[in-house]
Backbone as a chain_set.jsonl record, in Angstrom:
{"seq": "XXXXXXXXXXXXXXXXXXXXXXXXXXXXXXXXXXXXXXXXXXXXXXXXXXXXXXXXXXXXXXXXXXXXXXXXXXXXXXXXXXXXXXXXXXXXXXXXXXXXXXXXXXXXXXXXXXXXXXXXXXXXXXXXXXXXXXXXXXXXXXXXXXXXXXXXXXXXXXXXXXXXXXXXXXXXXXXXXXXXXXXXXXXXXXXXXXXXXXXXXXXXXXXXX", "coords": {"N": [[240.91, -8.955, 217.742], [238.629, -10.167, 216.127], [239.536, -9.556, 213.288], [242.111, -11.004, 213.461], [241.345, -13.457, 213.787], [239.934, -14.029, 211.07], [242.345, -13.918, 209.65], [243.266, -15.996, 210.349], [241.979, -17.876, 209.261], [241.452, -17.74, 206.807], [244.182, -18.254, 206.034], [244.167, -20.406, 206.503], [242.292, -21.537, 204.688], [244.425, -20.631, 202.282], [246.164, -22.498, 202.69], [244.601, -24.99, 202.117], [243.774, -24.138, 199.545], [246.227, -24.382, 198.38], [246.993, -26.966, 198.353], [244.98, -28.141, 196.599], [246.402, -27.628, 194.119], [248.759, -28.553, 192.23], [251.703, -29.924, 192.76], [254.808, -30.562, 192.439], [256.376, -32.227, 188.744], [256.462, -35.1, 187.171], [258.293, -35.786, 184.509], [256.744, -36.719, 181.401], [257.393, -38.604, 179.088], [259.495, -37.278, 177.581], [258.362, -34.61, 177.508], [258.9, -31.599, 179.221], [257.506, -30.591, 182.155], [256.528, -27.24, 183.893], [254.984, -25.565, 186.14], [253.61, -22.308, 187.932], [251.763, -20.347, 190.539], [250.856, -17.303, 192.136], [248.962, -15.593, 193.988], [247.133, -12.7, 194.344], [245.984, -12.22, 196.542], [245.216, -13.911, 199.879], [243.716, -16.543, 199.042], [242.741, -16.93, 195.374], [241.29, -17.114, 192.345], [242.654, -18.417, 190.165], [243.915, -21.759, 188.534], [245.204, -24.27, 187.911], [246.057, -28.008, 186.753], [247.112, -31.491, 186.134], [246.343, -33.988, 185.372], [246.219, -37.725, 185.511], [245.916, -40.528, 183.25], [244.084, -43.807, 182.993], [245.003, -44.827, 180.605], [247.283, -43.94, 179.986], [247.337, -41.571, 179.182], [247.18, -38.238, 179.359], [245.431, -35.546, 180.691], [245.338, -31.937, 180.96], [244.961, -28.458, 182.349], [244.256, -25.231, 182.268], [242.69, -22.403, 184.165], [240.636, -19.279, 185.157], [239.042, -17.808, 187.257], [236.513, -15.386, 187.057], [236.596, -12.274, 188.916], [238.333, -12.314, 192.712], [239.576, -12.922, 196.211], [237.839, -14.751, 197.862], [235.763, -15.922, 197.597], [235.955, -16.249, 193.987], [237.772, -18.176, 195.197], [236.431, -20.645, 196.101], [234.876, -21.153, 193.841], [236.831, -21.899, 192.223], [237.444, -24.26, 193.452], [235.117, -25.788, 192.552], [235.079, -26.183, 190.129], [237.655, -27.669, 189.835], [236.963, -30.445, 191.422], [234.858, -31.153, 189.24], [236.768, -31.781, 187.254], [238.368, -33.577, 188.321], [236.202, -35.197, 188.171], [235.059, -36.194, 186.142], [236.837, -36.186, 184.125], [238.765, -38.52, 183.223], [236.776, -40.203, 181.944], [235.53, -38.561, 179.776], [236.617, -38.169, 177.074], [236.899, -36.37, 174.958], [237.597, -33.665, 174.369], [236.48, -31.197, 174.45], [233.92, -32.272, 174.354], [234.002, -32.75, 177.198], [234.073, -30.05, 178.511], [231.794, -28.785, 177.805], [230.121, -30.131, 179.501], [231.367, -29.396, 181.942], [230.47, -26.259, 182.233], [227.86, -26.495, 181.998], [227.296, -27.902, 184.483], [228.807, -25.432, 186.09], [227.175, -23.311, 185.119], [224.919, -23.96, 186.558], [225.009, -23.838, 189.081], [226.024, -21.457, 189.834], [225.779, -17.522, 190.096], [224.718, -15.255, 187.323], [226.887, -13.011, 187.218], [229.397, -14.454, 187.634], [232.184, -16.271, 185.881], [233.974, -18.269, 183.847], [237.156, -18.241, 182.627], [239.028, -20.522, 180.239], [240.807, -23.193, 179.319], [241.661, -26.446, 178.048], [243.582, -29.24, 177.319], [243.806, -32.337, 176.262], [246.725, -35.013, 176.475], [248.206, -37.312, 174.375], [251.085, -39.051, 174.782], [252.579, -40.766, 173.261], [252.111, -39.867, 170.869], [253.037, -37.603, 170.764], [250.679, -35.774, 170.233], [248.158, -33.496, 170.678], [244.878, -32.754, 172.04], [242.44, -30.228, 172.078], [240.374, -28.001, 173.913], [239.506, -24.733, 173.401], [238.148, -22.472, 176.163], [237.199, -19.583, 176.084], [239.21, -18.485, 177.145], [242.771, -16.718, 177.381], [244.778, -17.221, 174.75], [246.643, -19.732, 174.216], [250.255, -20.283, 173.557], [252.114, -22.062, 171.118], [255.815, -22.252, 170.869], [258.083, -23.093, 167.795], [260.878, -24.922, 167.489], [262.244, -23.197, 165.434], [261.133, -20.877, 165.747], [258.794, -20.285, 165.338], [255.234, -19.072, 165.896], [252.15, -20.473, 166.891], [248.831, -19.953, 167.667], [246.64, -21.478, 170.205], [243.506, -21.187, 169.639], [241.321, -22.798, 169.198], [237.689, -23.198, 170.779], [234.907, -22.154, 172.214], [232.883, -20.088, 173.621], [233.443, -18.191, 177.103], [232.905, -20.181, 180.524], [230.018, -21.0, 181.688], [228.17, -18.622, 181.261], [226.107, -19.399, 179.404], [223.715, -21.897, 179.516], [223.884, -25.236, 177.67], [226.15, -25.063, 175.396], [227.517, -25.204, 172.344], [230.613, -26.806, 172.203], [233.756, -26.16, 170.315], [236.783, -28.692, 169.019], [240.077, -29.026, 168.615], [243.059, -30.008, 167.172], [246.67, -30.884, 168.126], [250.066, -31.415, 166.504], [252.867, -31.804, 168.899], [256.194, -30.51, 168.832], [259.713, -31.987, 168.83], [261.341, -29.729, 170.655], [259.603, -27.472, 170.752], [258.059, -25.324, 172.644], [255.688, -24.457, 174.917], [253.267, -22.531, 175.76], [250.898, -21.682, 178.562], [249.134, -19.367, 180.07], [247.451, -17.246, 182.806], [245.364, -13.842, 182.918], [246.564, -12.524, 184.359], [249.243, -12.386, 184.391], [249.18, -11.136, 182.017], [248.222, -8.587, 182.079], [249.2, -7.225, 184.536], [249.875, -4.312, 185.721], [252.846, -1.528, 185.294], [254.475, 0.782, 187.579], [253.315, 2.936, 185.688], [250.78, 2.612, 185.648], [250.624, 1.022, 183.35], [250.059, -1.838, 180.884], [251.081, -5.178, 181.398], [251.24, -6.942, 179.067], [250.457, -9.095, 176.355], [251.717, -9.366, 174.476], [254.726, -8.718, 174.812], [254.889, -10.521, 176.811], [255.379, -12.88, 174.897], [257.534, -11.932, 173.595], [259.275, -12.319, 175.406], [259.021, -14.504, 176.279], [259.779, -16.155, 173.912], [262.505, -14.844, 173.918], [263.732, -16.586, 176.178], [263.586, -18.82, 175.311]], "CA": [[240.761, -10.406, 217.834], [237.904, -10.544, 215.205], [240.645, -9.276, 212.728], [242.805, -12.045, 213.78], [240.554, -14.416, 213.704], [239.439, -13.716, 209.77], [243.444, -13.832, 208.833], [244.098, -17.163, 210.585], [241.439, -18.709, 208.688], [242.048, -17.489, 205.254], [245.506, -18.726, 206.176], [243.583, -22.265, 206.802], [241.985, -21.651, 203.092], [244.999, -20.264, 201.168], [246.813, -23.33, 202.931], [243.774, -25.735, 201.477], [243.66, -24.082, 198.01], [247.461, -24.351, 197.696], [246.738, -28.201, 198.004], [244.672, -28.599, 195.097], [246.895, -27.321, 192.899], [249.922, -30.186, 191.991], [253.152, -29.585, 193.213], [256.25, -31.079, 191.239], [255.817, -32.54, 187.786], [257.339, -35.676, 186.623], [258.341, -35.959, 182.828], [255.954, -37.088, 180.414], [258.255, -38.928, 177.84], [260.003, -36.596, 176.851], [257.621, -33.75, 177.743], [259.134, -31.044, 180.703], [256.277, -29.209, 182.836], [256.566, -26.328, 184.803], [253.689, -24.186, 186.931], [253.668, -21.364, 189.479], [250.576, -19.976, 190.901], [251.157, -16.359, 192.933], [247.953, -15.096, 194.192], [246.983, -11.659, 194.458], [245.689, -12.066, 197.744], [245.386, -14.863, 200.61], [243.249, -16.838, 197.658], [242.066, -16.463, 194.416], [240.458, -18.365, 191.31], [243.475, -19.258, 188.792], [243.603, -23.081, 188.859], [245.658, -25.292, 186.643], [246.254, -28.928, 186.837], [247.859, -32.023, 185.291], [245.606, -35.477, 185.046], [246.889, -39.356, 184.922], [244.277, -41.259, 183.291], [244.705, -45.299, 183.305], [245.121, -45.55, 179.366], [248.748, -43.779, 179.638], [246.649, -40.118, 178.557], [246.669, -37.103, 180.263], [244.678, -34.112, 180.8], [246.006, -30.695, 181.271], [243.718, -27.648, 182.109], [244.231, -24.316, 183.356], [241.249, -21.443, 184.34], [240.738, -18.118, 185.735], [237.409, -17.558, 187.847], [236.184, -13.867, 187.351], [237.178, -12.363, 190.585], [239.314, -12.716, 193.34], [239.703, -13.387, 197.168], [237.195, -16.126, 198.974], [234.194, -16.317, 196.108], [236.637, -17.142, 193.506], [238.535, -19.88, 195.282], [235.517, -21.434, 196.231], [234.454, -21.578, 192.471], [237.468, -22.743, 191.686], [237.648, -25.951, 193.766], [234.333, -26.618, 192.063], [235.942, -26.396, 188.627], [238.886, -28.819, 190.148], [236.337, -31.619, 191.761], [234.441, -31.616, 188.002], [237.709, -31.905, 186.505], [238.46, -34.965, 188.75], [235.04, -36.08, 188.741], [234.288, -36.199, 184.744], [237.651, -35.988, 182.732], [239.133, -39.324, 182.686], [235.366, -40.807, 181.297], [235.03, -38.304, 179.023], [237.759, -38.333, 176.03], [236.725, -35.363, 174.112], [237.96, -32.572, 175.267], [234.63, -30.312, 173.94], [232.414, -32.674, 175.0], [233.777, -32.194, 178.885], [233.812, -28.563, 178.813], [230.345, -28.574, 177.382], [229.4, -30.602, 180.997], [231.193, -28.468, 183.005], [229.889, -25.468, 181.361], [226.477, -26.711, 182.127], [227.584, -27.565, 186.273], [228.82, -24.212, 186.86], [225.969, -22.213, 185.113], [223.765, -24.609, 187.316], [225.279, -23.468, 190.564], [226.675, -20.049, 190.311], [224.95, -16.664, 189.855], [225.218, -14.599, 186.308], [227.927, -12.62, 186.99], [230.689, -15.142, 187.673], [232.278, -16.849, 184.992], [235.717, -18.83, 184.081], [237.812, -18.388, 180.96], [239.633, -22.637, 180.747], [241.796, -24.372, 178.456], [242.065, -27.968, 178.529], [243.8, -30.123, 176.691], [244.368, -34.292, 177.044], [247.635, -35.312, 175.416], [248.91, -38.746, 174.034], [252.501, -39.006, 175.041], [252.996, -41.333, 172.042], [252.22, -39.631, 169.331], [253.129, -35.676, 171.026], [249.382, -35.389, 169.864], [246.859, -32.629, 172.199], [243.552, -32.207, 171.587], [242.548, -29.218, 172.966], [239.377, -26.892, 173.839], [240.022, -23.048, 174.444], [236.489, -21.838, 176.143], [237.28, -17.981, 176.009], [240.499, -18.655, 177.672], [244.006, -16.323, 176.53], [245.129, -18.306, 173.482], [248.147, -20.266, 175.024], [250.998, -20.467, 172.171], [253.34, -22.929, 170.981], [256.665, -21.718, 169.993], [258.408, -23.661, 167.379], [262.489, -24.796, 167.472], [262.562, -22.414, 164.273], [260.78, -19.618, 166.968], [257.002, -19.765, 164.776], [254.45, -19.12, 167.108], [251.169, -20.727, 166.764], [248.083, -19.691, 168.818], [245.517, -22.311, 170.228], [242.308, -20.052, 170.07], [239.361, -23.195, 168.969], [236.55, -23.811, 171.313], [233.978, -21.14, 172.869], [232.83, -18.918, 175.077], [233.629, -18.447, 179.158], [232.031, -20.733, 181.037], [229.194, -20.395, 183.105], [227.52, -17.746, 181.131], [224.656, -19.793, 179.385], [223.686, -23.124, 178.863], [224.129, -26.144, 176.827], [226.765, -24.203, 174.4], [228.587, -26.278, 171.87], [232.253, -26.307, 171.618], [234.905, -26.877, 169.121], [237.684, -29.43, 169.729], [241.158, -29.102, 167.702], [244.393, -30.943, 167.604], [248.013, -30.414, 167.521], [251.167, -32.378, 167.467], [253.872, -30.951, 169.048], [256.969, -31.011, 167.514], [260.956, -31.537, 169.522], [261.823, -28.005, 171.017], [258.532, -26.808, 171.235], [257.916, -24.544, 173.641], [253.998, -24.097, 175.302], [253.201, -21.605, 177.137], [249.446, -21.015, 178.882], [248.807, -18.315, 181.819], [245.917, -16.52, 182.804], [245.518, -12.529, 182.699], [247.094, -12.219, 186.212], [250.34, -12.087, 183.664], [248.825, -9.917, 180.785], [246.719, -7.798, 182.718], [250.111, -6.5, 185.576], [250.51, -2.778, 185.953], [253.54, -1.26, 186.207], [253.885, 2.255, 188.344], [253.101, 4.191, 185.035], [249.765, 1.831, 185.167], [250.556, 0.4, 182.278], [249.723, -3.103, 181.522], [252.596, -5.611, 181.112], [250.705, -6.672, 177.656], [250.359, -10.144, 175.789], [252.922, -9.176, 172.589], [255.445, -8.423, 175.99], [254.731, -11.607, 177.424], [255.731, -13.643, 173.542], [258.543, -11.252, 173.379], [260.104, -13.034, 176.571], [259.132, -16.397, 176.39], [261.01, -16.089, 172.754], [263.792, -14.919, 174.606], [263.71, -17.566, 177.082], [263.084, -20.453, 175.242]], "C": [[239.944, -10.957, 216.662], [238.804, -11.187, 214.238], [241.835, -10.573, 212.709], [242.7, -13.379, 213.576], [240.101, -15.08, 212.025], [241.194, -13.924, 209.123], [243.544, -15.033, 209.244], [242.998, -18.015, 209.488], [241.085, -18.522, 207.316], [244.016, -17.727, 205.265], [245.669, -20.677, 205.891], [243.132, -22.655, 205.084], [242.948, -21.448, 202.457], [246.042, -22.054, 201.336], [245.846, -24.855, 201.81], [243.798, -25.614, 199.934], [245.265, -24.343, 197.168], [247.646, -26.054, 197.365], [246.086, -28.754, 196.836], [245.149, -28.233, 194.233], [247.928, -28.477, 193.176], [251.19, -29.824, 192.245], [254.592, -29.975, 191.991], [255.578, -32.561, 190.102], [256.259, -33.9, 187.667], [257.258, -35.63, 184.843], [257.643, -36.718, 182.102], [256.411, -37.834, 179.34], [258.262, -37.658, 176.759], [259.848, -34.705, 177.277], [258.044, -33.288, 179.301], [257.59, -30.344, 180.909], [256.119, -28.32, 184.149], [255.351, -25.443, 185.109], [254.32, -23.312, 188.096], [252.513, -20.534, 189.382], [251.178, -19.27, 192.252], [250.05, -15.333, 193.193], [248.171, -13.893, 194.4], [246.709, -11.432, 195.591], [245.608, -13.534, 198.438], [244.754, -16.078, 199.281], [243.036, -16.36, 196.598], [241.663, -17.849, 193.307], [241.23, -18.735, 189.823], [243.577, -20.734, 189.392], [244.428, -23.743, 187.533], [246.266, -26.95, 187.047], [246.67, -29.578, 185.852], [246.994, -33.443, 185.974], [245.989, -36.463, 185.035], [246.013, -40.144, 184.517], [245.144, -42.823, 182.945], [245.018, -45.63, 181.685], [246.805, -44.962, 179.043], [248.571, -42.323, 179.166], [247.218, -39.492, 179.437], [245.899, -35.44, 180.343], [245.167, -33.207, 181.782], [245.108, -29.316, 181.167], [244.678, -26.134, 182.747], [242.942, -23.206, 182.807], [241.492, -20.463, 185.161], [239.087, -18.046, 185.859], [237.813, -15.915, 187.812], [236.374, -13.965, 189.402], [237.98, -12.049, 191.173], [238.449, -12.805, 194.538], [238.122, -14.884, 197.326], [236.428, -16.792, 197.632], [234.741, -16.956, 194.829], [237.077, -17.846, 193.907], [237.572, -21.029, 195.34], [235.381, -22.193, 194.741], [235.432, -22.084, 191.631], [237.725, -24.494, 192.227], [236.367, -26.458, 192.986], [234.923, -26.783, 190.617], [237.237, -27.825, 189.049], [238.132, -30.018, 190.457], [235.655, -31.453, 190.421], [235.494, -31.809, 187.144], [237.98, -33.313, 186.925], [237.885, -35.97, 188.758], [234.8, -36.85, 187.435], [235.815, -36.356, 183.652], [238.459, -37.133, 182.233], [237.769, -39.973, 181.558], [235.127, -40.055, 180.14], [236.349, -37.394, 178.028], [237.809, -36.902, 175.264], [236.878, -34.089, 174.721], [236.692, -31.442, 175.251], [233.775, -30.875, 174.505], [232.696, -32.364, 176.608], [233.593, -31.114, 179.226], [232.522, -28.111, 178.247], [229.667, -28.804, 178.543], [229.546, -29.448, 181.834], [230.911, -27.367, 182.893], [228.32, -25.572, 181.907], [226.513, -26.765, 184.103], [227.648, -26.298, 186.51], [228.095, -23.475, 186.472], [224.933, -22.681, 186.015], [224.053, -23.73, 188.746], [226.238, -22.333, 190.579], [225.618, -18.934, 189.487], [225.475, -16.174, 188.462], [226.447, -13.72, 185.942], [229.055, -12.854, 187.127], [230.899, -16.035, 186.537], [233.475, -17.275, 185.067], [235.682, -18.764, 182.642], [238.781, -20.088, 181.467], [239.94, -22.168, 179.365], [242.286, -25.222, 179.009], [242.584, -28.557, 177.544], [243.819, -31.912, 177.122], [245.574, -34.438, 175.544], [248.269, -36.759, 175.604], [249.955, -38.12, 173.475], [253.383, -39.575, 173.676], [253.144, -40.704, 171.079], [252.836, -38.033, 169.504], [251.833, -34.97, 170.628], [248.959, -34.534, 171.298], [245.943, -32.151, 171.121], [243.029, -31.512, 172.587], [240.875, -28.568, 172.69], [239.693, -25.688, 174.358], [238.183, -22.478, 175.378], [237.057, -19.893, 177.174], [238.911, -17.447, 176.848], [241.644, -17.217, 176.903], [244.642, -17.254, 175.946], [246.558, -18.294, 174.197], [248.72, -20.188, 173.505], [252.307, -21.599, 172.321], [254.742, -21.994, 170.247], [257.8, -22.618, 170.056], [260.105, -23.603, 168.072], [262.776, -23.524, 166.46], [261.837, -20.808, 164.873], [259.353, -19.294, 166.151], [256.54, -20.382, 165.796], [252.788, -19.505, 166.177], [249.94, -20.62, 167.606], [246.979, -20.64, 168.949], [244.15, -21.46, 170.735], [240.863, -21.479, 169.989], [238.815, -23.696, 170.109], [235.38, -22.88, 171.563], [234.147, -20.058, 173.481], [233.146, -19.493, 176.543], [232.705, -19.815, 179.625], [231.471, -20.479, 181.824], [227.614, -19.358, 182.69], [226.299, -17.901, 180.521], [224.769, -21.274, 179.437], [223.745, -24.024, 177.708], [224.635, -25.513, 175.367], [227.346, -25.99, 173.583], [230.057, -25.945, 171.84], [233.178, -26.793, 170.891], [236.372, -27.711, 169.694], [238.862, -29.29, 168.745], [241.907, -29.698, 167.934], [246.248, -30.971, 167.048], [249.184, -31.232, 167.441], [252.613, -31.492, 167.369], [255.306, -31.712, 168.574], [258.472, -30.808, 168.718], [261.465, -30.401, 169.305], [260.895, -27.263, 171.031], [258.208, -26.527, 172.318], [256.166, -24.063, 174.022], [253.788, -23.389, 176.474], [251.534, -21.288, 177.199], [249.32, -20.006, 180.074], [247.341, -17.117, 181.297], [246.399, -14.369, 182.401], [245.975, -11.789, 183.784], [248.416, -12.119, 185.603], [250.216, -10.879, 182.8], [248.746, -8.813, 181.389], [247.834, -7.126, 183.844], [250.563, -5.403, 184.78], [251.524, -2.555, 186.875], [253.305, 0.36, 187.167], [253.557, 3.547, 187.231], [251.718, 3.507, 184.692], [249.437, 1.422, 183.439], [250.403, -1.381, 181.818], [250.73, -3.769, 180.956], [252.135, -6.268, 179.663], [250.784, -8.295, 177.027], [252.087, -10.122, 174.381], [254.616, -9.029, 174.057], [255.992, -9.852, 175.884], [255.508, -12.478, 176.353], [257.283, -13.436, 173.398], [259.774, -12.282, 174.69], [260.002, -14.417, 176.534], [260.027, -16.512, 174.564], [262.797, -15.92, 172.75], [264.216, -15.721, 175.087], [263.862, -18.794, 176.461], [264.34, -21.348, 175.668]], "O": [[240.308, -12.009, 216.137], [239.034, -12.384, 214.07], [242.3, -10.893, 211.615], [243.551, -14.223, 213.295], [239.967, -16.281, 211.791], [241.195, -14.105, 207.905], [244.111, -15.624, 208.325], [243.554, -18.937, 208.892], [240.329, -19.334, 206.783], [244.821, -17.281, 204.447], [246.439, -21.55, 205.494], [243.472, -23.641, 204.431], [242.789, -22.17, 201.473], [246.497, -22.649, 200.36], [246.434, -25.525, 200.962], [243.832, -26.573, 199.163], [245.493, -24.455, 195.963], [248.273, -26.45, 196.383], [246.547, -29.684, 196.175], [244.494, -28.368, 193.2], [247.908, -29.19, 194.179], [251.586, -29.112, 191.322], [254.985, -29.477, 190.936], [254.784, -33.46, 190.376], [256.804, -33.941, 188.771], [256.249, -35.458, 184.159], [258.123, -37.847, 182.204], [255.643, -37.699, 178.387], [257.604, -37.253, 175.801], [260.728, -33.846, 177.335], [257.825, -33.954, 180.312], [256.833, -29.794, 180.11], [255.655, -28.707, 185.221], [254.858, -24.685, 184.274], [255.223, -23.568, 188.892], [252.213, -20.016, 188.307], [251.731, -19.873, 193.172], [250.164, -14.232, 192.653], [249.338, -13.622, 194.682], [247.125, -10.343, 195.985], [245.908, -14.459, 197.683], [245.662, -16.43, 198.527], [243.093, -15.13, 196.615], [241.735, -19.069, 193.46], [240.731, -19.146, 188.776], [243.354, -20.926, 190.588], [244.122, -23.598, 186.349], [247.164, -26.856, 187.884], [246.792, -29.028, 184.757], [247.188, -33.749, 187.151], [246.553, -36.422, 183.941], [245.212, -40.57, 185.35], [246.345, -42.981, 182.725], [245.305, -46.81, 181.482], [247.473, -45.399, 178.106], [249.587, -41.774, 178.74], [247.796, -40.085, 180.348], [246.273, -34.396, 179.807], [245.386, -33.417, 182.975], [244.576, -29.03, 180.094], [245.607, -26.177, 183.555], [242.416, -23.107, 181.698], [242.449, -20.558, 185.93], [238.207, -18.164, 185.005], [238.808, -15.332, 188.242], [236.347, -14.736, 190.361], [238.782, -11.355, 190.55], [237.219, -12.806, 194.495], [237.867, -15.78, 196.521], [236.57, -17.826, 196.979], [234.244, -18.016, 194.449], [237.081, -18.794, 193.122], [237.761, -22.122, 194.805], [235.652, -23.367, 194.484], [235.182, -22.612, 190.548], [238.05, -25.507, 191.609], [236.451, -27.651, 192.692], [235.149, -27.934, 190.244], [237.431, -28.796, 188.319], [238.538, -30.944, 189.756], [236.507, -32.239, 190.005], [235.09, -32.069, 186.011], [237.875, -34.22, 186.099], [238.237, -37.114, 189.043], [234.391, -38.01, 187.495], [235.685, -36.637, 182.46], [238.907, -37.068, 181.088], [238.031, -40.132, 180.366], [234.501, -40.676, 179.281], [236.828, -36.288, 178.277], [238.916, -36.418, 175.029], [236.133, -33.648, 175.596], [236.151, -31.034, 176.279], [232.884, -30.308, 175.137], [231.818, -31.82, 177.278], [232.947, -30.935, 180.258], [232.286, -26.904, 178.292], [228.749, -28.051, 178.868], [228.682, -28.72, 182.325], [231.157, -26.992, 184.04], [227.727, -24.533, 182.199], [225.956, -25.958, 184.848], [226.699, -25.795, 187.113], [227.96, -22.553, 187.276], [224.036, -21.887, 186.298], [223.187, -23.047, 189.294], [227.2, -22.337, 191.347], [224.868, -19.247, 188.563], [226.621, -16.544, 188.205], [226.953, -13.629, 184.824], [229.919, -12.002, 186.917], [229.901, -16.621, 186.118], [234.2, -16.951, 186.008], [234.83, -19.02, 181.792], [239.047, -20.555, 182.575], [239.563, -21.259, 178.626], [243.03, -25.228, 179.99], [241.881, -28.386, 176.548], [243.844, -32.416, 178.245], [245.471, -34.181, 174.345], [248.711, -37.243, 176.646], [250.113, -37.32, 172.553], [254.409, -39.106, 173.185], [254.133, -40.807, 170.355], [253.072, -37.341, 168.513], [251.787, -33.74, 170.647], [249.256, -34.754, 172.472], [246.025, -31.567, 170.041], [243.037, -31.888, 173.759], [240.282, -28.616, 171.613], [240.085, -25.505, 175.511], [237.217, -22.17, 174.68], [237.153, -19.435, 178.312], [239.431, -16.342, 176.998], [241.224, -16.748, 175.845], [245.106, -18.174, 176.62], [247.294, -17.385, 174.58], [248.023, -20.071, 172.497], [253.101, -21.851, 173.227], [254.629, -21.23, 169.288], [258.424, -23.009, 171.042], [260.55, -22.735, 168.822], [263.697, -22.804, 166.845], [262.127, -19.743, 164.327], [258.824, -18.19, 166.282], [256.845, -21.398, 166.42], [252.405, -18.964, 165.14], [250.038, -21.434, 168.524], [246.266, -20.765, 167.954], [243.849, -21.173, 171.893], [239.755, -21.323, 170.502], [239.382, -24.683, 170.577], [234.668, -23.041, 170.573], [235.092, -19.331, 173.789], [233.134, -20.635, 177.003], [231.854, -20.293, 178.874], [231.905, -19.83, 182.776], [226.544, -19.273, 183.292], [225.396, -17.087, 180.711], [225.871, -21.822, 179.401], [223.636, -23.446, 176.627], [223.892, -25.42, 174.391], [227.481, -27.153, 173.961], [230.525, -24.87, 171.463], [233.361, -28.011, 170.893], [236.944, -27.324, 170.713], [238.38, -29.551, 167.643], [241.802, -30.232, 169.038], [246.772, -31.052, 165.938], [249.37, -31.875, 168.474], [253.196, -30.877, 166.476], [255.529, -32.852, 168.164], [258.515, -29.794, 169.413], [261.937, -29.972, 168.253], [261.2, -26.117, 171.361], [258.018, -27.433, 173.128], [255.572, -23.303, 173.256], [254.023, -23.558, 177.67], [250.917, -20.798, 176.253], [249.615, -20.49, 181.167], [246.738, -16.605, 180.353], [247.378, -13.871, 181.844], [245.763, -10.6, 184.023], [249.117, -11.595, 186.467], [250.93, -9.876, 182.827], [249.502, -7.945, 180.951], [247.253, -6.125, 184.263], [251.235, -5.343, 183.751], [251.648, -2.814, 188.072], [252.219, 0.906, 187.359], [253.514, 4.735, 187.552], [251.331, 3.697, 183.539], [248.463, 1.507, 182.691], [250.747, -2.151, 182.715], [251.368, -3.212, 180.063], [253.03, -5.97, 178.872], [251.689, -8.763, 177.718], [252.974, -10.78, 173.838], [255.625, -9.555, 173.588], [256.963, -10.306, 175.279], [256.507, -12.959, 176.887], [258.112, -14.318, 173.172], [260.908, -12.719, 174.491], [260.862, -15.271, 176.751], [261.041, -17.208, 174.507], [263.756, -16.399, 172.146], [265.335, -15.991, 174.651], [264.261, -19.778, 177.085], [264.242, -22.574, 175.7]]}, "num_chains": 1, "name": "protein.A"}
């Protein structure tokens, strides 16, 4: 019954955490966007979202909380309410991940941390200005199939205080292809525990495009 008891209500959380993530996209002028989020267990702490801010912007993030089951999800809804709380007000993509950076070292212990990438992109121009903070460098891949990697901003977050971070900016170009995912892609062993590998991962979305 305990037993029972402990599954229905990580049934109640995976049901809750599947809510803060965003369901179906609409088109961006011009711009398609696709997610899927497949936990390892009832929860966990990948997190990616999509923003509407009132000037016609939007902000686009995704993160991986060190971790898994309960402790990461938790720490990820706090990453999602400072995302909601702070990212229309604050334009610069560096300067917000410098805040929240400073929140979650405030209120979590030393050995939890989040790798993020955020961008905010104006639809107009195909412009994104982007911060990586220790994130896996998402990549663009061109119509002509050149791959470009977005590596500038920092370190993890969480791990000290008041860091600075670097802000860059890209404009994407018709037939560009963007791909971000956490290490819950990289990081899968198959049965010869081998890991499914980043250069893998390029290799297919090249295929795919």
């Amino acid at each position: 019954l305990e037993k029972q008891k402990i599954e229905e209500e990580l049934a109640i959380a995976r049901e809750i955490q599947r809510n803060l993530l965003p369901g179906e996209f609409q088109t961006i002028q011009g711009i398609q966007l696709e997610a899927v989020n497949i936990s390892s267990q009832s929860v966990g702490g990948d997190y990616y979202d999509v923003l509407d801010f009132a000037d016609s912007t939007h902000g686009i993030v995704i993160a991986d909380v060190s971790g898994k089951g309960v402790p990461a999800s938790l720490l990820m809804a706090n990453v999602q309410a400072s995302f909601h709380a702070l990212s229309e007000m604050m334009v610069n993509p560096a300067r917000l991940v410098e805040k929240i950076n400073d929140i979650i070292y405030k209120n979590t212990s030393s050995d939890k941390f989040i790798t993020l990438f955020y961008f905010r992109l104006y639809p107009d121009e195909r412009r994104i200005e982007y911060c990586n903070a220790g994130h896996n460098h998402p990549f663009i891949i061109s119509k002509s199939g050149k791959v470009k990697y977005l590596d500038q901003g920092g370190l993890i977050i969480g791990m000290m205080p008041e860091i600075d971070y670097l802000m860059d900016s890209v404009v994407l170009q018709s037939g560009d292809s963007f791909i971000m995912y956490t290490d819950g892609v990289s990081e899968a062993l198959n049965t010869e525990n081998e890991e499914f590998g980043e250069d893998r991962l390029l290799e297919i979305c090249q295929k795919m495009r």
